[in-house]
C-alpha positions in Angstrom: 123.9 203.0 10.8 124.5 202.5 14.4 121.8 200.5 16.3 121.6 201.3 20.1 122.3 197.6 22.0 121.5 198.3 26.2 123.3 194.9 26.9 126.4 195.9 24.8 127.2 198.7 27.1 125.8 197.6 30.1 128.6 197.4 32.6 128.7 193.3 33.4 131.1 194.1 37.0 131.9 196.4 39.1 135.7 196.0 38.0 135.1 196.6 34.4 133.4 200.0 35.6 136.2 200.5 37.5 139.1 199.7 34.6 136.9 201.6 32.2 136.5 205.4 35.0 140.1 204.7 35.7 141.1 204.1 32.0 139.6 207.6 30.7 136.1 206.1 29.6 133.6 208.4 29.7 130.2 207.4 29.3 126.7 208.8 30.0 123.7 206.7 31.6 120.4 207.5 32.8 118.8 205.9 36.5 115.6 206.9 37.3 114.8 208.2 34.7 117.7 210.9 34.8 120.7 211.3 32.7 124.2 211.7 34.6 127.6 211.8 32.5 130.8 210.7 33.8 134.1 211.8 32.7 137.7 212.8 33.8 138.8 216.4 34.3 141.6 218.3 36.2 142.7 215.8 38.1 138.6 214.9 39.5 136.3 212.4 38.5 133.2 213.9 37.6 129.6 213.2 37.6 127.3 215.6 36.3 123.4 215.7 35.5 122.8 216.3 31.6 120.0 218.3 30.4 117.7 219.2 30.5 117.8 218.1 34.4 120.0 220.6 35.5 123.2 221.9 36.1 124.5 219.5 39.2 128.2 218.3 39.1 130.0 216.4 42.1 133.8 216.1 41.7 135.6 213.0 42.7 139.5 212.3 43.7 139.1 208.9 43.3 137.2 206.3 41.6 136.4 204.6 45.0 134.8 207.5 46.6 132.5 208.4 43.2 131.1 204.8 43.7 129.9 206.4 47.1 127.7 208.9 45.0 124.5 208.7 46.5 121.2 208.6 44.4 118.8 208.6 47.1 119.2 205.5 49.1 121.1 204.0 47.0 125.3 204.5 45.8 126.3 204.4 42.5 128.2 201.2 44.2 125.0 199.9 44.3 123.9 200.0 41.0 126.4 200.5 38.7 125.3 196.9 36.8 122.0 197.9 36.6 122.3 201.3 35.4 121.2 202.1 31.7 124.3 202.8 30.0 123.6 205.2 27.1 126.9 206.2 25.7 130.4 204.8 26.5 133.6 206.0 25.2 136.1 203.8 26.3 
């Protein structure tokens, strides 16, 4: 049975976030208490809210500019250490 370990997925650096976007990892993640997935498709980076949130998706050309993604007043840049990593598929 799989046990759910936060620090095991937690993204330690921004470049291992980076390798991993870049790579094809997908992974889902929640931040204030909403969940946002994060996967590759035609050619975009994508960032979409899961439900039961909503139906918001941003498309990306580059890894650089989804890091820009603003969640209030703050960028995914920002945060992407502290962010609670549900799900990574690397």
């Amino acid at each position: 049975m799989f046990q759910y370990h936060e620090d095991a997925l937690r993204f330690k650096t921004l470049d291992e976030f980076k390798q991993s976007v870049k790579n094809g990892g997908e992974l889902s993640f929640e931040w204030d208490g909403i969940d946002y997935g994060i996967f590759f498709c035609e050619k975009s980076y994508v960032l979409c809210l899961l439900q039961p949130y909503g139906n918001g998706e941003w498309k990306y050309e580059t890894v650089e500019a989804l890091l820009n993604h603003s969640f209030g007043s703050v960028t995914l840049h920002d945060i992407v250490k502290e962010i609670k990593v549900i799900d990574r598929i690397i």
